[in-house]
PyMOL Python script that loads the backbone (N, CA, C, O; Angstrom):
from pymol import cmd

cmd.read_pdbstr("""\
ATOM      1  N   UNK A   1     148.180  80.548 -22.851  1.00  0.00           N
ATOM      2  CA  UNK A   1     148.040  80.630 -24.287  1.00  0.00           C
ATOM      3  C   UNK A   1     149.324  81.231 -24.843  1.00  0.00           C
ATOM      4  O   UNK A   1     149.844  82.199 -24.290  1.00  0.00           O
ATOM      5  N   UNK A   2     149.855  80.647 -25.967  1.00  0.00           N
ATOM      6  CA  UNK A   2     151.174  81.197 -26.621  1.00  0.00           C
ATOM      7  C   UNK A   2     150.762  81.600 -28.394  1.00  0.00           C
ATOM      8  O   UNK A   2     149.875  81.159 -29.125  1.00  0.00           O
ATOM      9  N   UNK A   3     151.540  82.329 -28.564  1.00  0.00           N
ATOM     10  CA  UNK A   3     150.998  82.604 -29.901  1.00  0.00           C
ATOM     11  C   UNK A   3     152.566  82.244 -30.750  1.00  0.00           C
ATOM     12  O   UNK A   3     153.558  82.556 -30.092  1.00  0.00           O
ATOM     13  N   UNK A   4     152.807  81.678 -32.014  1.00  0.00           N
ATOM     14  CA  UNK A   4     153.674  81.207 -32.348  1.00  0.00           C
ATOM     15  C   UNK A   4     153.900  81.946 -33.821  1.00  0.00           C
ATOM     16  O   UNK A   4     152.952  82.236 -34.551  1.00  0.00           O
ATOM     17  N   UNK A   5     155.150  82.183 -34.121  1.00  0.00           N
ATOM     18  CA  UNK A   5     155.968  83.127 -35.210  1.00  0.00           C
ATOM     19  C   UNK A   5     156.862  82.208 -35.462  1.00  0.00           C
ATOM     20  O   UNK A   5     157.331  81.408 -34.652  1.00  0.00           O
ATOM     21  N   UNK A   6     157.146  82.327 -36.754  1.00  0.00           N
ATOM     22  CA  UNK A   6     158.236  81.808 -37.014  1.00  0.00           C
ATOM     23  C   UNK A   6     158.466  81.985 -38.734  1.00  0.00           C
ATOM     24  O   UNK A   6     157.563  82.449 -39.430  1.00  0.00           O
ATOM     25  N   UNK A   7     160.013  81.481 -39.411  1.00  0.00           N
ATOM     26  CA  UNK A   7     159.915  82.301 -40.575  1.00  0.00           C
ATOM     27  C   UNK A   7     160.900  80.861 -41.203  1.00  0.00           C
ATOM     28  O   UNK A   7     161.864  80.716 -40.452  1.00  0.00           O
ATOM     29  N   UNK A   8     160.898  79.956 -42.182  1.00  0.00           N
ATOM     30  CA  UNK A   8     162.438  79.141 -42.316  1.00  0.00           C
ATOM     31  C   UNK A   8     162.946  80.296 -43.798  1.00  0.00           C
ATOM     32  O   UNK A   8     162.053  80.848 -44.442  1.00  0.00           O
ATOM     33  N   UNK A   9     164.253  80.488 -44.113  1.00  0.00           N
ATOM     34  CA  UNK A   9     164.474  80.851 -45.015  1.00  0.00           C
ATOM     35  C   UNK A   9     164.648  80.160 -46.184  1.00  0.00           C
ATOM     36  O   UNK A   9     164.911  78.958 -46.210  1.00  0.00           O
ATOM     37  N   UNK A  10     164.537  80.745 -47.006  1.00  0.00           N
ATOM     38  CA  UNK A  10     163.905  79.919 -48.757  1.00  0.00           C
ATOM     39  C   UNK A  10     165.301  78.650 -48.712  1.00  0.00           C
ATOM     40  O   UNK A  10     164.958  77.468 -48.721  1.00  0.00           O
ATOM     41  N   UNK A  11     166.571  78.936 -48.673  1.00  0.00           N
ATOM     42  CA  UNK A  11     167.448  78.107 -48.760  1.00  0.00           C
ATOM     43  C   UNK A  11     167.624  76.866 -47.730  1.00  0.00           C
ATOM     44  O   UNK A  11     168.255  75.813 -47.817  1.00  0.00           O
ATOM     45  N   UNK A  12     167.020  77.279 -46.986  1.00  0.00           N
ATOM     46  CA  UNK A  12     166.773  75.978 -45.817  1.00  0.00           C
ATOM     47  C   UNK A  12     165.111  75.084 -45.842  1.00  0.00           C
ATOM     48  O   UNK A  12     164.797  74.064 -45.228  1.00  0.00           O
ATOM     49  N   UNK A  13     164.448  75.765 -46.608  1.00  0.00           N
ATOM     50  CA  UNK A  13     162.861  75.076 -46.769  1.00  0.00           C
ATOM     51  C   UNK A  13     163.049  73.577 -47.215  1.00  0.00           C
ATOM     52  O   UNK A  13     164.042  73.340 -47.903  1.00  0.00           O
ATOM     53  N   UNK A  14     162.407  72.791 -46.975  1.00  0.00           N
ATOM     54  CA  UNK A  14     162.544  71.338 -47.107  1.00  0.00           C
ATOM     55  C   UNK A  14     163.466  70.447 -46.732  1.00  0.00           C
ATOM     56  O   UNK A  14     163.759  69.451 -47.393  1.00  0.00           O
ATOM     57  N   UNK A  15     163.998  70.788 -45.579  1.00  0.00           N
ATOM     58  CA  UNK A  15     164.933  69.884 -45.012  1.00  0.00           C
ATOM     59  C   UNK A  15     164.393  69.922 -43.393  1.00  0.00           C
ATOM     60  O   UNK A  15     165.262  70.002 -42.525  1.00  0.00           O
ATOM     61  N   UNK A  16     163.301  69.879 -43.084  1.00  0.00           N
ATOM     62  CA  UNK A  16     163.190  69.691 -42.013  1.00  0.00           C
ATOM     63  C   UNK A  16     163.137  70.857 -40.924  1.00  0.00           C
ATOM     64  O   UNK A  16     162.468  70.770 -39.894  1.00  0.00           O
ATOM     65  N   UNK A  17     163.907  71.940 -41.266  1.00  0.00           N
ATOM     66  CA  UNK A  17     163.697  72.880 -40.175  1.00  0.00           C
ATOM     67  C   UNK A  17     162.712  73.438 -39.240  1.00  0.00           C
ATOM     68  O   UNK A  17     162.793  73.683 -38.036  1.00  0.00           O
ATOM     69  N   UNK A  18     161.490  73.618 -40.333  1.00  0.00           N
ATOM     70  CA  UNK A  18     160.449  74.068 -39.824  1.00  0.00           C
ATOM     71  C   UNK A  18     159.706  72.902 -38.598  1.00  0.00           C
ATOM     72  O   UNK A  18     159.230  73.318 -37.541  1.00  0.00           O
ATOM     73  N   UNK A  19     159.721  71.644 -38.923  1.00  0.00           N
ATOM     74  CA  UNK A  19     159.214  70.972 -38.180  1.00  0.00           C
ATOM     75  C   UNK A  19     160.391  70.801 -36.669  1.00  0.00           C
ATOM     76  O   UNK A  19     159.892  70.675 -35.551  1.00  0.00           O
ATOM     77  N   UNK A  20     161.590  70.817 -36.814  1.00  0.00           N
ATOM     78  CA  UNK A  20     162.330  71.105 -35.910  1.00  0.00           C
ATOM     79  C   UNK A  20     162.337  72.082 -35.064  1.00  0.00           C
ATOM     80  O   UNK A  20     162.937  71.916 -34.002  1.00  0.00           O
ATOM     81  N   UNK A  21     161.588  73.485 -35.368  1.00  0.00           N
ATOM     82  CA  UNK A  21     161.561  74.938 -34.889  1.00  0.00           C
ATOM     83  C   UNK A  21     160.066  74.291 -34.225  1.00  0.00           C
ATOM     84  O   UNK A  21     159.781  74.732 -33.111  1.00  0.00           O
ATOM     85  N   UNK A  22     159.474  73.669 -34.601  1.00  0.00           N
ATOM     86  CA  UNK A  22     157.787  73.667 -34.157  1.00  0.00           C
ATOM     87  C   UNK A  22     157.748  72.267 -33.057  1.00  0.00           C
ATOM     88  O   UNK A  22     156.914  72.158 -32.158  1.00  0.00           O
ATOM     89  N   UNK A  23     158.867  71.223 -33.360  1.00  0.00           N
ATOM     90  CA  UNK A  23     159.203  70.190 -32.381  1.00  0.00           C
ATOM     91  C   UNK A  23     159.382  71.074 -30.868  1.00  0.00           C
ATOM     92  O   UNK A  23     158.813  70.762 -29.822  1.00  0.00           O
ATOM     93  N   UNK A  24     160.344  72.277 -31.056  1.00  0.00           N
ATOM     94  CA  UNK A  24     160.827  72.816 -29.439  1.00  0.00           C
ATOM     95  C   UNK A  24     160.007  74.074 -29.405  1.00  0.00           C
ATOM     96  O   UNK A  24     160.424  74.942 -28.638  1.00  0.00           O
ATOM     97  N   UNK A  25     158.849  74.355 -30.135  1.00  0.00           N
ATOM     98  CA  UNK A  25     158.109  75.226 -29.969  1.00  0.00           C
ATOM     99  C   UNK A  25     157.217  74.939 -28.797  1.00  0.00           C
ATOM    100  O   UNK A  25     157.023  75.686 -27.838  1.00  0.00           O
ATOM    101  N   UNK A  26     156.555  73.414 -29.066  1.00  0.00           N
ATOM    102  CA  UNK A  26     155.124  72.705 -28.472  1.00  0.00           C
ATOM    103  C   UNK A  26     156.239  72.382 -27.282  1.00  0.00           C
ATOM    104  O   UNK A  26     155.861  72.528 -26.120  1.00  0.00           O
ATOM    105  N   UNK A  27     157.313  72.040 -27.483  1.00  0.00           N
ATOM    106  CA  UNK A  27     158.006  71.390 -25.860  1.00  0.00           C
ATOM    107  C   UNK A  27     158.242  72.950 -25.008  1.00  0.00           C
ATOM    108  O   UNK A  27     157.940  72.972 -23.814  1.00  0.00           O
ATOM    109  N   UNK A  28     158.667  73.951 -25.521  1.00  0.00           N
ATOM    110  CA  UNK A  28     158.859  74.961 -24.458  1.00  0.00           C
ATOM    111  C   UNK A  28     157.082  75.370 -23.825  1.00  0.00           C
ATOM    112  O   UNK A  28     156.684  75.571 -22.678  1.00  0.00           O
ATOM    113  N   UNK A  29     156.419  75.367 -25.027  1.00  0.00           N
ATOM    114  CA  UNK A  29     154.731  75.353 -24.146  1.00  0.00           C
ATOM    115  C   UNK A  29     154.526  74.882 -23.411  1.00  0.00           C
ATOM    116  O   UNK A  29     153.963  75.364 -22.428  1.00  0.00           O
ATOM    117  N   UNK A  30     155.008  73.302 -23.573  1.00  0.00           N
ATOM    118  CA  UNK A  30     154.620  72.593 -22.388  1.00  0.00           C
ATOM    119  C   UNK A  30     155.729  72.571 -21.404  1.00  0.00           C
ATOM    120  O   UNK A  30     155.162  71.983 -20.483  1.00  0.00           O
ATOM    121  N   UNK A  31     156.462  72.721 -21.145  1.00  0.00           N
ATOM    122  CA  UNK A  31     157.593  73.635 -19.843  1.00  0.00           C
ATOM    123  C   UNK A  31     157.187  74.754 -19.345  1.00  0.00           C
ATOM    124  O   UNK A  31     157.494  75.125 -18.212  1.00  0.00           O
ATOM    125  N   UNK A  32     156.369  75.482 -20.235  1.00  0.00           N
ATOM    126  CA  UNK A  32     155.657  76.830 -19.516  1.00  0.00           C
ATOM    127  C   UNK A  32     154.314  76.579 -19.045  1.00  0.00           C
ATOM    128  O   UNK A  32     153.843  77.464 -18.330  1.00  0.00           O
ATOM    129  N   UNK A  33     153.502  75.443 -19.315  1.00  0.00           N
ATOM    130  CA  UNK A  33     152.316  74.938 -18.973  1.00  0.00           C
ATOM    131  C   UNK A  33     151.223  76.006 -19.587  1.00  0.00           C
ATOM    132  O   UNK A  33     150.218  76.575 -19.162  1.00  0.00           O
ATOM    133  N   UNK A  34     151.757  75.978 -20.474  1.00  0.00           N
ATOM    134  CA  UNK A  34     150.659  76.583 -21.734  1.00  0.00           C
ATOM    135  C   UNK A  34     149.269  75.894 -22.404  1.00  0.00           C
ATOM    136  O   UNK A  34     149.549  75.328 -23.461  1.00  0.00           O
ATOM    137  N   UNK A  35     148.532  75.847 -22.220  1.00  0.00           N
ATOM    138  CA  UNK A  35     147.484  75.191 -22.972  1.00  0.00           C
ATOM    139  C   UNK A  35     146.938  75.318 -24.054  1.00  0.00           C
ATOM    140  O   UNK A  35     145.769  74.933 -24.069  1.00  0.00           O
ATOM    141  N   UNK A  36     147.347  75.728 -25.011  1.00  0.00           N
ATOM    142  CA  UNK A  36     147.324  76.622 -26.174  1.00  0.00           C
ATOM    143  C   UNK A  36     147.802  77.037 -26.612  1.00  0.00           C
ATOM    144  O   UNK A  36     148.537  77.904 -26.138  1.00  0.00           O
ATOM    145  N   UNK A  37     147.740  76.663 -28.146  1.00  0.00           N
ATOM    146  CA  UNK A  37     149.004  77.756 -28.987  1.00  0.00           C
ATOM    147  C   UNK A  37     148.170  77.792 -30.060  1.00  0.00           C
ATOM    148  O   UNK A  37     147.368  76.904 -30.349  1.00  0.00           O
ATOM    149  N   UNK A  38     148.386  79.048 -30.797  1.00  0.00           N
ATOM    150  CA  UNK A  38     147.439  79.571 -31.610  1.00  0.00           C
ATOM    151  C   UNK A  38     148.369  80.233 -32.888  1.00  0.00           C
ATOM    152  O   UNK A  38     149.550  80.253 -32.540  1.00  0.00           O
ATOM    153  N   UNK A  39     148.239  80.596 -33.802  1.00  0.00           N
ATOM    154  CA  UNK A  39     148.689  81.255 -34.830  1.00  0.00           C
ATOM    155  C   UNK A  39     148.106  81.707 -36.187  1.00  0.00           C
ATOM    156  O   UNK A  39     146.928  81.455 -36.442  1.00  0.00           O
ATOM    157  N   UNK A  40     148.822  82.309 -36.989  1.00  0.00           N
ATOM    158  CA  UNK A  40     147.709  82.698 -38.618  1.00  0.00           C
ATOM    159  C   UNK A  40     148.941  82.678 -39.371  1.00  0.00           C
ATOM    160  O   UNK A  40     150.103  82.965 -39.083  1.00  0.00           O
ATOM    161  N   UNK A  41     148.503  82.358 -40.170  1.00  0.00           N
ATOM    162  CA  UNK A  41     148.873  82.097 -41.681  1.00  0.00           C
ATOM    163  C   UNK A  41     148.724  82.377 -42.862  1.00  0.00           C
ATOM    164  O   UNK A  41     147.577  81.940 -42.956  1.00  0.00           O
ATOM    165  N   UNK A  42     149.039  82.907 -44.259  1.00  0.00           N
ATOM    166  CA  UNK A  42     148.416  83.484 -45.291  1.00  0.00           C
ATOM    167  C   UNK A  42     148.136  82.074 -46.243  1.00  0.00           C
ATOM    168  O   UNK A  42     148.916  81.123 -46.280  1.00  0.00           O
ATOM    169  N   UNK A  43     147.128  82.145 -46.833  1.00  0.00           N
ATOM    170  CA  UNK A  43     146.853  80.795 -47.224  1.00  0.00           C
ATOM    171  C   UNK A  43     147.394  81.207 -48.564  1.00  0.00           C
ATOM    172  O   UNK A  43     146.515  80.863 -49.353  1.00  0.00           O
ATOM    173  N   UNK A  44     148.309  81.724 -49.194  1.00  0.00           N
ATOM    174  CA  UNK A  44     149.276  81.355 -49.670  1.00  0.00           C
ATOM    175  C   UNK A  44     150.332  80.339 -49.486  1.00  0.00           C
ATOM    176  O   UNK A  44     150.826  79.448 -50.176  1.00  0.00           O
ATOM    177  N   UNK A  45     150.543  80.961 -47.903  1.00  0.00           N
ATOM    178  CA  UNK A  45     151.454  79.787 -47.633  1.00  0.00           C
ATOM    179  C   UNK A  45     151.239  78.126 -47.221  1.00  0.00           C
ATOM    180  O   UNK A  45     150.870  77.642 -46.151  1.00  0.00           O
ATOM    181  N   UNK A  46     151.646  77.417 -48.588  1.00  0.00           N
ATOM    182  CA  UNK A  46     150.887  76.136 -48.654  1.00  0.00           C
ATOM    183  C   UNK A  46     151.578  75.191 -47.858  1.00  0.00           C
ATOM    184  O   UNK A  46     151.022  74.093 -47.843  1.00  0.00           O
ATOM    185  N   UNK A  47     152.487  75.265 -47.276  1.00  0.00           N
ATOM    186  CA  UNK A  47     153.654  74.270 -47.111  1.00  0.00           C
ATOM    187  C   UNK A  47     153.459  74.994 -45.453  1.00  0.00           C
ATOM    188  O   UNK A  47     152.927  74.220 -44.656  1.00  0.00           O
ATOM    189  N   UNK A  48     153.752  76.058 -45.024  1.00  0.00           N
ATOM    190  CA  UNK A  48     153.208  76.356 -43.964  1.00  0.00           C
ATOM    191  C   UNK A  48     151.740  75.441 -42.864  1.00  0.00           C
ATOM    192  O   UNK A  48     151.706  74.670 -41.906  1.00  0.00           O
ATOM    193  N   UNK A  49     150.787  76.110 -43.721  1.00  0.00           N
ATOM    194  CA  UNK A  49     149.432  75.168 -43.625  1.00  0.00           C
ATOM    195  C   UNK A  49     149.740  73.737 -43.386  1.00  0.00           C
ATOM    196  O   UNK A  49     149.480  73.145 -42.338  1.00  0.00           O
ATOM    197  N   UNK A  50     150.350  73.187 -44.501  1.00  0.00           N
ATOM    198  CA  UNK A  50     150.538  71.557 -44.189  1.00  0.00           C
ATOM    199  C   UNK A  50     151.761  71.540 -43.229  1.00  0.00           C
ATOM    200  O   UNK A  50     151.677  70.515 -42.552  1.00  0.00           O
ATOM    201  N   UNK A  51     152.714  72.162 -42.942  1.00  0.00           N
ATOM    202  CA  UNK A  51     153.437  71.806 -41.377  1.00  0.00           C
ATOM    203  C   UNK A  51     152.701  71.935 -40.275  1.00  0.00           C
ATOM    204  O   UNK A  51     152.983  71.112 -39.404  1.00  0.00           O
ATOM    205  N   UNK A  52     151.614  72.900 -39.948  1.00  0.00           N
ATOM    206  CA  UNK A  52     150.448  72.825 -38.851  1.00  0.00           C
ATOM    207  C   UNK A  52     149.427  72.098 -38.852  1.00  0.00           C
ATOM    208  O   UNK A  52     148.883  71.888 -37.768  1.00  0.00           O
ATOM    209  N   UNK A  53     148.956  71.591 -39.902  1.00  0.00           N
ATOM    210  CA  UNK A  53     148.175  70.723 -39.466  1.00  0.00           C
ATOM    211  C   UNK A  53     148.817  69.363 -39.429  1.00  0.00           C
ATOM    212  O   UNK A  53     148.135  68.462 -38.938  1.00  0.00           O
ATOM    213  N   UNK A  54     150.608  68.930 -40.084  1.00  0.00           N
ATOM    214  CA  UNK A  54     151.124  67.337 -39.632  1.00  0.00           C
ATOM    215  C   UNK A  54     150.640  67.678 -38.307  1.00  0.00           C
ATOM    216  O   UNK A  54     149.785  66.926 -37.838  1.00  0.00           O
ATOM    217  N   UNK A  55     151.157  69.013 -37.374  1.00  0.00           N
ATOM    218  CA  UNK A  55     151.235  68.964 -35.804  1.00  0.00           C
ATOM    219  C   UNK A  55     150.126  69.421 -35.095  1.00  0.00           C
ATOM    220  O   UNK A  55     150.208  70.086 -34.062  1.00  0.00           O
ATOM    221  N   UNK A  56     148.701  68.944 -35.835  1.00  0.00           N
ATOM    222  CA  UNK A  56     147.460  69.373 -34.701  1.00  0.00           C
ATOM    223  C   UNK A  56     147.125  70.290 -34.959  1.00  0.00           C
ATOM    224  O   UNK A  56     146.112  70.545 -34.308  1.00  0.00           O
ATOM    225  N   UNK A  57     147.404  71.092 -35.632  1.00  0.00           N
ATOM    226  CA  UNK A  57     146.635  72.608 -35.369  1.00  0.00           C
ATOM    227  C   UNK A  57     145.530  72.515 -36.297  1.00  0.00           C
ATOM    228  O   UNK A  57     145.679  71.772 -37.267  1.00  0.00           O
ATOM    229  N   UNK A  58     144.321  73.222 -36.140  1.00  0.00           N
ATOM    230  CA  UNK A  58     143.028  73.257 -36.870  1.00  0.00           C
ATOM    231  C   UNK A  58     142.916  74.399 -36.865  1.00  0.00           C
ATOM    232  O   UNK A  58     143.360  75.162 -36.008  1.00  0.00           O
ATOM    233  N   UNK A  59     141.943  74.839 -38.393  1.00  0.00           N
ATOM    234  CA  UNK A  59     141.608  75.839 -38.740  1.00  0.00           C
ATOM    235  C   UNK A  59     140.331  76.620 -38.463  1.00  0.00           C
ATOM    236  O   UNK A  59     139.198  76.196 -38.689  1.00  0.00           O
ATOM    237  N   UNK A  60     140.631  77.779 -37.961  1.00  0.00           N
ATOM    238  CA  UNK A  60     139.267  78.061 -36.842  1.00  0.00           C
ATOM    239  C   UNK A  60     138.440  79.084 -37.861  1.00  0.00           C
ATOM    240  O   UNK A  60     137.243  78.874 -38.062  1.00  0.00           O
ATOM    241  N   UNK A  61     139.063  80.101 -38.440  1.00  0.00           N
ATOM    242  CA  UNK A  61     138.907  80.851 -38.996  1.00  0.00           C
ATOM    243  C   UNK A  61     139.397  81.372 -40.295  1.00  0.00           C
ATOM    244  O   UNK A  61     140.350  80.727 -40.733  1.00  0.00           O
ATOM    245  N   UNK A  62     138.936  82.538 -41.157  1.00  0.00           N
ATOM    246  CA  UNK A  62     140.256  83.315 -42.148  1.00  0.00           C
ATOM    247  C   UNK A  62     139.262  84.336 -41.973  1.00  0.00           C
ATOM    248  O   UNK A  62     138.093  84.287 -41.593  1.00  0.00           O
ATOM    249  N   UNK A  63     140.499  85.884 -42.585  1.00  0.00           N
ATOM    250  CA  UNK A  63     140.221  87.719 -42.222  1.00  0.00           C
ATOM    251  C   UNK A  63     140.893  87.274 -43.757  1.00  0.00           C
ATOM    252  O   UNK A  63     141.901  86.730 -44.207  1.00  0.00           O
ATOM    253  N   UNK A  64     139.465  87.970 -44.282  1.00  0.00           N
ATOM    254  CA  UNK A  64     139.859  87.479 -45.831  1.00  0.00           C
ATOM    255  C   UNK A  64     139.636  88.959 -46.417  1.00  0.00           C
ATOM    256  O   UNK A  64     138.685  89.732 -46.308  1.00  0.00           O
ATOM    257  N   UNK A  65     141.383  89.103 -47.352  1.00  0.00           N
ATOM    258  CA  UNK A  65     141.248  90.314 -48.129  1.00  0.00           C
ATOM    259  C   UNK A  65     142.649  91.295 -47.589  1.00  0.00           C
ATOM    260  O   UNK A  65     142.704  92.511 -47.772  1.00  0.00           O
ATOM    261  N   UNK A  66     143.685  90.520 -46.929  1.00  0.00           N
ATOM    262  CA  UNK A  66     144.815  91.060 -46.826  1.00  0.00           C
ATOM    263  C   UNK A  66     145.330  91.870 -48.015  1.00  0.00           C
ATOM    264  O   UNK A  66     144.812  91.428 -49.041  1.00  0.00           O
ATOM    265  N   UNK A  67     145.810  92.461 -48.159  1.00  0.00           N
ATOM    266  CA  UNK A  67     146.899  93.125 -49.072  1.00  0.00           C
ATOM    267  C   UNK A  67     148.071  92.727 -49.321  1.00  0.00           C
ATOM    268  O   UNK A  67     148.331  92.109 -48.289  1.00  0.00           O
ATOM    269  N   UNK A  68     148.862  92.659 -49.901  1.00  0.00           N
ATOM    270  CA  UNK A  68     150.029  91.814 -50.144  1.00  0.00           C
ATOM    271  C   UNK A  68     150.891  91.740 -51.489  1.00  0.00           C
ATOM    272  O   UNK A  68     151.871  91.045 -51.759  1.00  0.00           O
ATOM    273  N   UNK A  69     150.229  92.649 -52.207  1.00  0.00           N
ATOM    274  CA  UNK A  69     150.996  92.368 -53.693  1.00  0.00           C
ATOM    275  C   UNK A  69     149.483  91.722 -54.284  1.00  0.00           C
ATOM    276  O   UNK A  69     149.760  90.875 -55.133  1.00  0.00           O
ATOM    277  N   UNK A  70     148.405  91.814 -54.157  1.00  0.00           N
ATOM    278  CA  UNK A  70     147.036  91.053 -54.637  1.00  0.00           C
ATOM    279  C   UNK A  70     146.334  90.874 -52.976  1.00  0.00           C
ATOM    280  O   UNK A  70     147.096  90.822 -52.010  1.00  0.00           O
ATOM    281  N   UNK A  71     145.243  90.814 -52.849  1.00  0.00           N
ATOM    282  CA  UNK A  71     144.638  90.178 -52.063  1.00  0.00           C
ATOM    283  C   UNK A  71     144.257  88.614 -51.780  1.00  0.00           C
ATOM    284  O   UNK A  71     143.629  87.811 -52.470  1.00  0.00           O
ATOM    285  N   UNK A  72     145.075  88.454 -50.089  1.00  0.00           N
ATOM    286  CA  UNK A  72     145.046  87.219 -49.875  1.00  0.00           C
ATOM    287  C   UNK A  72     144.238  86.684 -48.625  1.00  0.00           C
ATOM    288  O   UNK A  72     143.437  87.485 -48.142  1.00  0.00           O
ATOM    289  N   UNK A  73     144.333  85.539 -48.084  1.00  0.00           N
ATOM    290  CA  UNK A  73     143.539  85.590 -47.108  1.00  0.00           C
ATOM    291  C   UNK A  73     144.417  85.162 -45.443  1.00  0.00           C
ATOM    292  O   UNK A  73     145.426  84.474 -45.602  1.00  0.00           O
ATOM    293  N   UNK A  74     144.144  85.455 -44.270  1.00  0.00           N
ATOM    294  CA  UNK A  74     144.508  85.457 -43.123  1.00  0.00           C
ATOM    295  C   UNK A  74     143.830  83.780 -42.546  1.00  0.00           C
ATOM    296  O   UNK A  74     142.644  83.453 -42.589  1.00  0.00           O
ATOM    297  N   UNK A  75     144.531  83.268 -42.235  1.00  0.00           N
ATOM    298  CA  UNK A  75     143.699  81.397 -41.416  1.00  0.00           C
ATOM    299  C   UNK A  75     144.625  81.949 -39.984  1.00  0.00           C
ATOM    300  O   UNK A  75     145.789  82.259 -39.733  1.00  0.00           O
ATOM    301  N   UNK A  76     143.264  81.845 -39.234  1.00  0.00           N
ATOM    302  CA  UNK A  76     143.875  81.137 -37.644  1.00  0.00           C
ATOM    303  C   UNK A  76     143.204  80.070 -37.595  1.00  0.00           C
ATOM    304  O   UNK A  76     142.159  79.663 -38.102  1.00  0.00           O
ATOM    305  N   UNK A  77     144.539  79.391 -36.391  1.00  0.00           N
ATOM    306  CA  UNK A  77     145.005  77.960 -36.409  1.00  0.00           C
ATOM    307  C   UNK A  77     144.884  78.358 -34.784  1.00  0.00           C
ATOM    308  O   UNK A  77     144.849  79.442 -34.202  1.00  0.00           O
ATOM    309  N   UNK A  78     144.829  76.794 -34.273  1.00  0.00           N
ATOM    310  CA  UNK A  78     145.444  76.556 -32.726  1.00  0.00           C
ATOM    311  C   UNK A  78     145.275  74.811 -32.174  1.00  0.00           C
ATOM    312  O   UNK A  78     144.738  73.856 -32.735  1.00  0.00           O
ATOM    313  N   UNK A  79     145.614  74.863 -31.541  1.00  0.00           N
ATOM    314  CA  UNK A  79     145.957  73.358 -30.903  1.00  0.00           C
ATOM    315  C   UNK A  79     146.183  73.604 -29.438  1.00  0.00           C
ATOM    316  O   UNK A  79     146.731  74.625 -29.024  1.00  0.00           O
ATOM    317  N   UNK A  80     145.732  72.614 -28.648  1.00  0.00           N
ATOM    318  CA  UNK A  80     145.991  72.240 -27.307  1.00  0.00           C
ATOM    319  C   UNK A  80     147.508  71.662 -27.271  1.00  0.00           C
ATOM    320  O   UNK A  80     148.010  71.166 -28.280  1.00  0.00           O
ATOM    321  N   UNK A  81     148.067  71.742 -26.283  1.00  0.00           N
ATOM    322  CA  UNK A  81     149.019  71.474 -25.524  1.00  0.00           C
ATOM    323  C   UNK A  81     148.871  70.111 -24.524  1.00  0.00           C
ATOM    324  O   UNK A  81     149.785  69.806 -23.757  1.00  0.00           O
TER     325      UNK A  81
END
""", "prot")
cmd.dss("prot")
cmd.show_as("cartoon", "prot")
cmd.util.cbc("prot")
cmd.orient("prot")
């Protein structure tokens, strides 16, 4: 099982990066023979959300009531390998 982080910065958002960072994310899993990769997300982040689920990941859960500048909510995600 791998758990996955990652951040693109505002000036690089929409050109692809993120799906490029998440292309050699799922390939080093599967070089490590990982069966799983899992992660969370603030469902703020909308563009986030829709890069994990183009690549499989489903929403299992949300830890609703983060703090943040307002209260937001926590989604875990994961996908097979």
């Amino acid at each position: 099982m791998g758990r996955i982080g990652m951040f693109v910065d505002e000036k690089y958002r929409g050109l692809g990066v993120g799906s490029l960072l998440m292309e050699n994310a799922l390939l080093l899993g599967k070089r490590l023979h990982l069966r799983i990769f899992y992660l969370s997300v603030f469902d703020t982040n909308i563009a986030g959300i829709k890069l994990y689920k183009k690549f499989g990941f489903i929403e299992h859960g949300k830890f609703p009531g983060w703090l943040q500048n307002g209260y937001i909510n926590e989604i875990f995600m994961s996908r097979k390998l």
